[in-house]
N, CA, C and O atoms as a GROMACS GRO file, in nm:
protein
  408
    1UNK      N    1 -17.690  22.907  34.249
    1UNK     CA    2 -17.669  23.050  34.249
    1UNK      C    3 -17.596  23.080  34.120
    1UNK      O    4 -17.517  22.996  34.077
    2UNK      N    5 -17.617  23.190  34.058
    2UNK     CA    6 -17.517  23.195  33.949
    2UNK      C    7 -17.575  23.305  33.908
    2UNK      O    8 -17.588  23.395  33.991
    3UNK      N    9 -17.614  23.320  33.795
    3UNK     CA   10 -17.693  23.496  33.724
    3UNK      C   11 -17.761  23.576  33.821
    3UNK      O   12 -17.840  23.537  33.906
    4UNK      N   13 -17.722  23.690  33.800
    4UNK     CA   14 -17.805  23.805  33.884
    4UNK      C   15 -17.822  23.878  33.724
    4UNK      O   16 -17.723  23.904  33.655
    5UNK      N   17 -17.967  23.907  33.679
    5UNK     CA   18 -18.029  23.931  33.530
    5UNK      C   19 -18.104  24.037  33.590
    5UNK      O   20 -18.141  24.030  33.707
    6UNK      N   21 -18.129  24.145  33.509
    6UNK     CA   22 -18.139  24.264  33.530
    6UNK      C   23 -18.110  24.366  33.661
    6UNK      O   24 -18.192  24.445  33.708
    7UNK      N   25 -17.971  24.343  33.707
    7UNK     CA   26 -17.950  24.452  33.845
    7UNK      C   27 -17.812  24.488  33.790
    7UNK      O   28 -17.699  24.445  33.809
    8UNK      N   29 -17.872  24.593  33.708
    8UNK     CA   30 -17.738  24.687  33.665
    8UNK      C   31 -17.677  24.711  33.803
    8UNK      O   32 -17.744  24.698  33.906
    9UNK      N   33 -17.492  24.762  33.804
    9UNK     CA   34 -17.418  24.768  33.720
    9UNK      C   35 -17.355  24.681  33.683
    9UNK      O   36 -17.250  24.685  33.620
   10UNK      N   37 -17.427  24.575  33.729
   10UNK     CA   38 -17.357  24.408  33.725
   10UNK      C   39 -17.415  24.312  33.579
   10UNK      O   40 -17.356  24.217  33.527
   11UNK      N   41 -17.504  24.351  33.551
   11UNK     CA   42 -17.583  24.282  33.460
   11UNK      C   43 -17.517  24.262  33.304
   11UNK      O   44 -17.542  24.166  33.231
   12UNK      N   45 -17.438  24.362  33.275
   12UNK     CA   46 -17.405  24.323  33.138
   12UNK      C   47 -17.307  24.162  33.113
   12UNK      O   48 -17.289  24.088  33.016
   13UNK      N   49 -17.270  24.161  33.232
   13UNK     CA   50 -17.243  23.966  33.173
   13UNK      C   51 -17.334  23.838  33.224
   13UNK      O   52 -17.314  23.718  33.207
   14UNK      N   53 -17.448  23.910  33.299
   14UNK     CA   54 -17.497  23.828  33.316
   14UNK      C   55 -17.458  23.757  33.465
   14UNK      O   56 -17.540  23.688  33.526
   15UNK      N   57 -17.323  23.784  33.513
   15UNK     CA   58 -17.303  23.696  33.636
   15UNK      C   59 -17.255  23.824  33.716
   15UNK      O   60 -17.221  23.919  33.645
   16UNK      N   61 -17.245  23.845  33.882
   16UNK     CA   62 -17.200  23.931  33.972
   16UNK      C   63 -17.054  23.975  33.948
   16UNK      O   64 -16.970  23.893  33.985
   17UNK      N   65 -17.014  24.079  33.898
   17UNK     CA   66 -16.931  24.093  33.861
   17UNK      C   67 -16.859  24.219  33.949
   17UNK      O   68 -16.921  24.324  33.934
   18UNK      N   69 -16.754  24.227  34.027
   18UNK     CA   70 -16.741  24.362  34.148
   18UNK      C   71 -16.798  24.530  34.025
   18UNK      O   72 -16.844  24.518  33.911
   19UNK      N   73 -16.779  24.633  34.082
   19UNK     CA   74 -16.752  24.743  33.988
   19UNK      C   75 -16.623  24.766  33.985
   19UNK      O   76 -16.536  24.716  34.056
   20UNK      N   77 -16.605  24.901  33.843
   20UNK     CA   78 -16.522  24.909  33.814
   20UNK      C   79 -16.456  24.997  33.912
   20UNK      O   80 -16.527  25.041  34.002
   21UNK      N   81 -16.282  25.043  33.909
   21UNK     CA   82 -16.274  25.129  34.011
   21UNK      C   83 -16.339  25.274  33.940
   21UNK      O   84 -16.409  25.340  34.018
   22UNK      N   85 -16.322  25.328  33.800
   22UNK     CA   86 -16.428  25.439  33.732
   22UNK      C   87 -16.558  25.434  33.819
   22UNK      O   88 -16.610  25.496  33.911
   23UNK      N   89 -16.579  25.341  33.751
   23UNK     CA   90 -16.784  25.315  33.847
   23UNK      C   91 -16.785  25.400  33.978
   23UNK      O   92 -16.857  25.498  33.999
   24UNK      N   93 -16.682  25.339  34.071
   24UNK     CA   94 -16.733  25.374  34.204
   24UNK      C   95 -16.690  25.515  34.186
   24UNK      O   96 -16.779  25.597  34.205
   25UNK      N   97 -16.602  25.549  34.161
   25UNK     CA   98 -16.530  25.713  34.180
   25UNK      C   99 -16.653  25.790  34.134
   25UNK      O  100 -16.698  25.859  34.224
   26UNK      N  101 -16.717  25.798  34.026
   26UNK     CA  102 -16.767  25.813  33.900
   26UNK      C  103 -16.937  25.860  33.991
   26UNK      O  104 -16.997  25.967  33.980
   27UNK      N  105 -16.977  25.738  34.076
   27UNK     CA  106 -17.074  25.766  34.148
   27UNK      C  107 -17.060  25.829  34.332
   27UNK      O  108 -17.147  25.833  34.418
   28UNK      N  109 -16.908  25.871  34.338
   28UNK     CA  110 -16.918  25.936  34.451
   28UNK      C  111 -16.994  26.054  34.477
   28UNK      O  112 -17.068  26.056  34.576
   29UNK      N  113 -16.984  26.154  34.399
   29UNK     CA  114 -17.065  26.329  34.426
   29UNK      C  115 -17.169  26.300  34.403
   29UNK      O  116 -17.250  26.390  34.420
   30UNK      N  117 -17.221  26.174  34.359
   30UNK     CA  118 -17.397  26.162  34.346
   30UNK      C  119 -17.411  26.127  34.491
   30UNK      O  120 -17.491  26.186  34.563
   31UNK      N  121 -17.333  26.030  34.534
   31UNK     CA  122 -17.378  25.990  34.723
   31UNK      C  123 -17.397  26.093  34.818
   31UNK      O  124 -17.479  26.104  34.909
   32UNK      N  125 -17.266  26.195  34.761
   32UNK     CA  126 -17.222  26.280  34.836
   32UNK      C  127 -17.371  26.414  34.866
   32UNK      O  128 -17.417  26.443  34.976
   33UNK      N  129 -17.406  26.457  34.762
   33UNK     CA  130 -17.557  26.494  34.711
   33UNK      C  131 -17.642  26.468  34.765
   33UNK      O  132 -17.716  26.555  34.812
   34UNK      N  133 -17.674  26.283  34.782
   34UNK     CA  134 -17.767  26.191  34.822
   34UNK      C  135 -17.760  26.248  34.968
   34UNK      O  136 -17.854  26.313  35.014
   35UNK      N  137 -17.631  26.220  35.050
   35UNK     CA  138 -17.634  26.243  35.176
   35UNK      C  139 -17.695  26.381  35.222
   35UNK      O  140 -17.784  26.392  35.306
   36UNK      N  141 -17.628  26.498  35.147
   36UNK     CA  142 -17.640  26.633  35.216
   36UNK      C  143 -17.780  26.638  35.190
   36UNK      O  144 -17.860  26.677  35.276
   37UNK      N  145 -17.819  26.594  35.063
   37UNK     CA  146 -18.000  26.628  35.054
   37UNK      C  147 -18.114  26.530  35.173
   37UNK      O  148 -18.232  26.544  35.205
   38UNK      N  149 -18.010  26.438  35.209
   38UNK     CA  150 -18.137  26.376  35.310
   38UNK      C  151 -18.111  26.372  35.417
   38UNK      O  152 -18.189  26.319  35.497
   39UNK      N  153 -17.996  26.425  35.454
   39UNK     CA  154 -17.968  26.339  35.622
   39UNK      C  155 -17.921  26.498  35.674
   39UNK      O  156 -17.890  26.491  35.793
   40UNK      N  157 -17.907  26.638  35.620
   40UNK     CA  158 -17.882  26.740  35.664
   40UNK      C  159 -17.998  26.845  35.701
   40UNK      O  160 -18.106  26.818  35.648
   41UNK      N  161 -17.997  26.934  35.764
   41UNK     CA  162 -18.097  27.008  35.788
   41UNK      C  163 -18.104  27.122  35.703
   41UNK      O  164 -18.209  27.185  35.692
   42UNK      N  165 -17.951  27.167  35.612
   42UNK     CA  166 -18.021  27.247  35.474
   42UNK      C  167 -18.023  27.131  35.378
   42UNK      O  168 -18.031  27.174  35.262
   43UNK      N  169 -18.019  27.034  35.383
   43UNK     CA  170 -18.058  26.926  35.237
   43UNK      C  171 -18.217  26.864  35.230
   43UNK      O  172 -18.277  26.825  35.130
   44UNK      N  173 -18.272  26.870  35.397
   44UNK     CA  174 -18.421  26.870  35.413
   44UNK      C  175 -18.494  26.994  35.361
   44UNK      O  176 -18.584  26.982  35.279
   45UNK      N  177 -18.461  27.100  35.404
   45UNK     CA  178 -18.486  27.246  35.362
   45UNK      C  179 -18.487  27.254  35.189
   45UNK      O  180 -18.596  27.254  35.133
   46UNK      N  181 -18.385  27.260  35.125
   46UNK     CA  182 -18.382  27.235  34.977
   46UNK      C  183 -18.483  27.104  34.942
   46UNK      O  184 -18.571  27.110  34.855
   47UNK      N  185 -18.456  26.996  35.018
   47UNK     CA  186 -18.588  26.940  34.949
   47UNK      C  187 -18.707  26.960  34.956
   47UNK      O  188 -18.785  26.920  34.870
   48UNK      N  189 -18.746  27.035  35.075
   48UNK     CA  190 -18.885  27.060  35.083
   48UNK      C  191 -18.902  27.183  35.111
   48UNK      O  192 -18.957  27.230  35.211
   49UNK      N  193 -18.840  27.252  34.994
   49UNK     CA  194 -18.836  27.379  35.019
   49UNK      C  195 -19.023  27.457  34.961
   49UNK      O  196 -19.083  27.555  35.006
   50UNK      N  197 -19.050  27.388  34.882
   50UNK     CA  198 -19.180  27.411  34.810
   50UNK      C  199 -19.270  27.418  34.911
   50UNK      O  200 -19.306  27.531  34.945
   51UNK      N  201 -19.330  27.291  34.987
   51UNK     CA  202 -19.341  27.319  35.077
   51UNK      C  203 -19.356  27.389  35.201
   51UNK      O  204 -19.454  27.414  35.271
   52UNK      N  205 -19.232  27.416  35.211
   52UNK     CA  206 -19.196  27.561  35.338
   52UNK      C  207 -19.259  27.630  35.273
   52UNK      O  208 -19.376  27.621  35.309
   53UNK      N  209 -19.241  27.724  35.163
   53UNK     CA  210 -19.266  27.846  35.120
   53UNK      C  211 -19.403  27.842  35.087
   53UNK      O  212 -19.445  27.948  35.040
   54UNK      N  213 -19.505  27.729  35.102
   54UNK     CA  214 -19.631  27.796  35.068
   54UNK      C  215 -19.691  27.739  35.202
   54UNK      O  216 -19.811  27.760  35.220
   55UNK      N  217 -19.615  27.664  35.306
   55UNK     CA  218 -19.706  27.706  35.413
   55UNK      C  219 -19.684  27.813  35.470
   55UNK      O  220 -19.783  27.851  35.533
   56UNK      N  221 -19.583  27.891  35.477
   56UNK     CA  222 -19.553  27.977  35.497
   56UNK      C  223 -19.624  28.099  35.458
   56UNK      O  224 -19.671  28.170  35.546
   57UNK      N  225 -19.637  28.133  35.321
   57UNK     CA  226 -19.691  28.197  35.291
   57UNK      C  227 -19.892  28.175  35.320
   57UNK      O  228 -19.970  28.268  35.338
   58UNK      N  229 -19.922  28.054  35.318
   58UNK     CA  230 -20.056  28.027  35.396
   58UNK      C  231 -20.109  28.132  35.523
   58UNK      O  232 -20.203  28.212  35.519
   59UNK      N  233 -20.002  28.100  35.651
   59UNK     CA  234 -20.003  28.105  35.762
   59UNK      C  235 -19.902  28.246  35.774
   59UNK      O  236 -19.857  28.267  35.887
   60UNK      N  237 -19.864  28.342  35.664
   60UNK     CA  238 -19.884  28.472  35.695
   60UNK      C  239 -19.984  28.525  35.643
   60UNK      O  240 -20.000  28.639  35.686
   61UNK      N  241 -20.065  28.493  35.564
   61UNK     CA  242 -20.170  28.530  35.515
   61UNK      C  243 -20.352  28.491  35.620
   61UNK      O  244 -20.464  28.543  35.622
   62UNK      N  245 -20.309  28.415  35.664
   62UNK     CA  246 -20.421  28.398  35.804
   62UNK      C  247 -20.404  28.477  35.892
   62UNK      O  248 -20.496  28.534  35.952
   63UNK      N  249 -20.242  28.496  35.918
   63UNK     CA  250 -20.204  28.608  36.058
   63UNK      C  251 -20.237  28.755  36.010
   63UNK      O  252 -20.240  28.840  36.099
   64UNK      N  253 -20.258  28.791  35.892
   64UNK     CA  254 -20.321  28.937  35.790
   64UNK      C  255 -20.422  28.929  35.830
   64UNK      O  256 -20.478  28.993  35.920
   65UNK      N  257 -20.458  28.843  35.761
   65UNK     CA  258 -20.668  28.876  35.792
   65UNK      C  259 -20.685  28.860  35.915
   65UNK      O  260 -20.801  28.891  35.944
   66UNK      N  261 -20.594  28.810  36.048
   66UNK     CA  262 -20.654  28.777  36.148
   66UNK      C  263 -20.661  28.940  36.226
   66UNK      O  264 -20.747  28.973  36.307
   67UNK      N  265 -20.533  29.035  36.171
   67UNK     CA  266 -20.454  29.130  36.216
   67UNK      C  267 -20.584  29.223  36.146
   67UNK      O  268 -20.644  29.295  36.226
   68UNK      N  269 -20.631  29.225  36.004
   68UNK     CA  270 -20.732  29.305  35.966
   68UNK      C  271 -20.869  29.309  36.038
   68UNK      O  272 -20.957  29.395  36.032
   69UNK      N  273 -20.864  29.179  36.114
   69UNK     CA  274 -20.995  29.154  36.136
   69UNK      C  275 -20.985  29.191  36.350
   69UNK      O  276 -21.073  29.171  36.434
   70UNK      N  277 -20.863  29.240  36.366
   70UNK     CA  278 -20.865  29.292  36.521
   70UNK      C  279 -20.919  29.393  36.519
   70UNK      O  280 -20.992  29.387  36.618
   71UNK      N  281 -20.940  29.519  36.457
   71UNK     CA  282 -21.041  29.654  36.515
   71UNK      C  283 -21.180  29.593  36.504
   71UNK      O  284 -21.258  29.659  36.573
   72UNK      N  285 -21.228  29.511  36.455
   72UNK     CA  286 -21.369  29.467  36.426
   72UNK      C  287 -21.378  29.406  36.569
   72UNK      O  288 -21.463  29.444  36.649
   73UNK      N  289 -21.289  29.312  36.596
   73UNK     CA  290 -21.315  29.246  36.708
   73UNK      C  291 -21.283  29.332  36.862
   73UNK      O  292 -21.338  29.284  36.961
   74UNK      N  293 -21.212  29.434  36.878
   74UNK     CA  294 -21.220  29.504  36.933
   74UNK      C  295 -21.320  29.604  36.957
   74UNK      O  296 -21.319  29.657  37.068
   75UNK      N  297 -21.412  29.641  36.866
   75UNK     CA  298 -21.516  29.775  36.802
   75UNK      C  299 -21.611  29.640  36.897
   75UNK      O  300 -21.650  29.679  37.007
   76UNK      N  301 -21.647  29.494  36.862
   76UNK     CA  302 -21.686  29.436  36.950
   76UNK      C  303 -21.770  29.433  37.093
   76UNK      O  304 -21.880  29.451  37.145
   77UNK      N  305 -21.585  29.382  37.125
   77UNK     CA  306 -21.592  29.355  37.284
   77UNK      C  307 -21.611  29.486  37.320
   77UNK      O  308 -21.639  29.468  37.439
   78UNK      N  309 -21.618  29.648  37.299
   78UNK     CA  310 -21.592  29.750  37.345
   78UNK      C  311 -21.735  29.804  37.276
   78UNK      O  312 -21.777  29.906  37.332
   79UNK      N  313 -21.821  29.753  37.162
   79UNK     CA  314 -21.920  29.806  37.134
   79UNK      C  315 -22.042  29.839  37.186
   79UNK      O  316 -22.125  29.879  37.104
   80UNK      N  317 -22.088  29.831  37.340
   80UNK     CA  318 -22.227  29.884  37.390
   80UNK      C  319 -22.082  29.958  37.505
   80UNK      O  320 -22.129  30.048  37.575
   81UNK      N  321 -22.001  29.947  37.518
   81UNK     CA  322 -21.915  30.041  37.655
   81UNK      C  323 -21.956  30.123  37.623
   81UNK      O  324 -22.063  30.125  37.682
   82UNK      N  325 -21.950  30.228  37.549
   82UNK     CA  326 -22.013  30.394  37.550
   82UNK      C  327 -22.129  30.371  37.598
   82UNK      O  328 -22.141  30.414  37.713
   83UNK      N  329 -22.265  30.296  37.537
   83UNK     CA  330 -22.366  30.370  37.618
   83UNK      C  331 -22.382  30.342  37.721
   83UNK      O  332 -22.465  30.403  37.789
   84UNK      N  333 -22.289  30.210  37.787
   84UNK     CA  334 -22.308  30.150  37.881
   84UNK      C  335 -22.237  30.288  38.029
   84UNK      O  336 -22.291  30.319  38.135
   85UNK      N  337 -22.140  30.324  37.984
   85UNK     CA  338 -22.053  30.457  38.047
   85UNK      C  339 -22.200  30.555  38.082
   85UNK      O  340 -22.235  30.578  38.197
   86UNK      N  341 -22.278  30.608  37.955
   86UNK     CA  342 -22.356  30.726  37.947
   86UNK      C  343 -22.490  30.656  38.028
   86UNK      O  344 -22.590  30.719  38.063
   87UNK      N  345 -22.474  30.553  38.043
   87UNK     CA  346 -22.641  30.548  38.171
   87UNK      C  347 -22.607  30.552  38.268
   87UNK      O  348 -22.662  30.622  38.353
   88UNK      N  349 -22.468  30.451  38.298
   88UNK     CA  350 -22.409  30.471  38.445
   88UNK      C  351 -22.404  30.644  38.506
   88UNK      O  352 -22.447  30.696  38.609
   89UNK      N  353 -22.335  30.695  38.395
   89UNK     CA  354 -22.328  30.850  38.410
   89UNK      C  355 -22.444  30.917  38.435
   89UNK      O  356 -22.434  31.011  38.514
   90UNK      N  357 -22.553  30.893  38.389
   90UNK     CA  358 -22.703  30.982  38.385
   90UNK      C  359 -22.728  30.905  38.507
   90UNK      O  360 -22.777  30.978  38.593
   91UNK      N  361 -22.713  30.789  38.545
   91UNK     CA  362 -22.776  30.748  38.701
   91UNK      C  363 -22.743  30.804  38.818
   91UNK      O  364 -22.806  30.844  38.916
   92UNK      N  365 -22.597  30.798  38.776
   92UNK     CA  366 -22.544  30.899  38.894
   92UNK      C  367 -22.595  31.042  38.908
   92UNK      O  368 -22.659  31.090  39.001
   93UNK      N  369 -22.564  31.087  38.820
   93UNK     CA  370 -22.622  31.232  38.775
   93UNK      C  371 -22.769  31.218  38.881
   93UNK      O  372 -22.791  31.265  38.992
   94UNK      N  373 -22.848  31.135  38.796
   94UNK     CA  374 -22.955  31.162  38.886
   94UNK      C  375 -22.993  31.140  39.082
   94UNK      O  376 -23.048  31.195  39.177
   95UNK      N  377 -22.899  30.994  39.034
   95UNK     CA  378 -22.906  30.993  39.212
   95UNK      C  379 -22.853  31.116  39.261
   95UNK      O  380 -22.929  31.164  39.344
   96UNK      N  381 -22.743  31.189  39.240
   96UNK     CA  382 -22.736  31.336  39.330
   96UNK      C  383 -22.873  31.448  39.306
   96UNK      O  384 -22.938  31.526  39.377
   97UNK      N  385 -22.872  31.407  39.174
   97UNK     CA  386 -23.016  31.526  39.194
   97UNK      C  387 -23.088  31.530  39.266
   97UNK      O  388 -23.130  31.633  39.317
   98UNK      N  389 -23.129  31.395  39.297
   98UNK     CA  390 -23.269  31.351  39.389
   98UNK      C  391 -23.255  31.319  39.496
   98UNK      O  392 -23.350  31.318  39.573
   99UNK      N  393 -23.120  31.281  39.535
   99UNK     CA  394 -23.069  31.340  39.739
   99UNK      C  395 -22.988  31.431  39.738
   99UNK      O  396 -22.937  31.448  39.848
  100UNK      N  397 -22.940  31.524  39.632
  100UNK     CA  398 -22.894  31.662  39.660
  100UNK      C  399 -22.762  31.632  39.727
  100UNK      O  400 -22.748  31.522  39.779
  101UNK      N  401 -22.667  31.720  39.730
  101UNK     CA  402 -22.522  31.706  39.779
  101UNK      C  403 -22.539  31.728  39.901
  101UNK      O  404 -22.569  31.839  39.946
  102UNK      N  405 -22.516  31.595  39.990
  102UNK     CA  406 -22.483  31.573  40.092
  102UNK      C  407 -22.346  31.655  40.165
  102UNK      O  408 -22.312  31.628  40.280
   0.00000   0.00000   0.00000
């Protein structure tokens, strides 16, 4: 056992050497960073914030056209009801004509 060769921050002599106490202080607010960005639920959010915002924007833009596209689909399901109303209506009509008011 002896050299550990290229695994900075140890590497410049060549052998495992602890860090400095600078070093560690030095790389605390980067951990600190590290943590809130991965292990928090606004540090997930900030990271994948890109993300959010264009599925987001996707899936209000489907719920638009889906919202533009409800009188069509309504005009639809409701499109023969009128004449369907106006024969029922003329049948009746006629059945009284043709047994007269009882």
């Amino acid at each position: 056992m002896g050299a550990i060769k290229d695994h900075p921050p140890y590497a410049s002599s060549g052998y495992c050497t602890p860090p400095s106490a600078a070093h560690v202080v030095s790389g605390i607010p980067g951990r600190i960073v590290d943590f809130f960005l991965n292990w928090t639920l606004v540090g997930l959010i900030i990271k994948h914030w890109d993300s959010i915002k264009s599925g987001t924007v996707r899936k209000a833009g489907e719920m638009l056209d889906w919202v533009r596209g409800l009188p069509g689909m309504i005009a639809g399901y409701f499109g023969n009801f009128g004449s369907m109303l106006y024969d029922k209506g003329r049948r009746r009509v006629r059945a009284v004509r043709d047994r007269g008011l009882d």
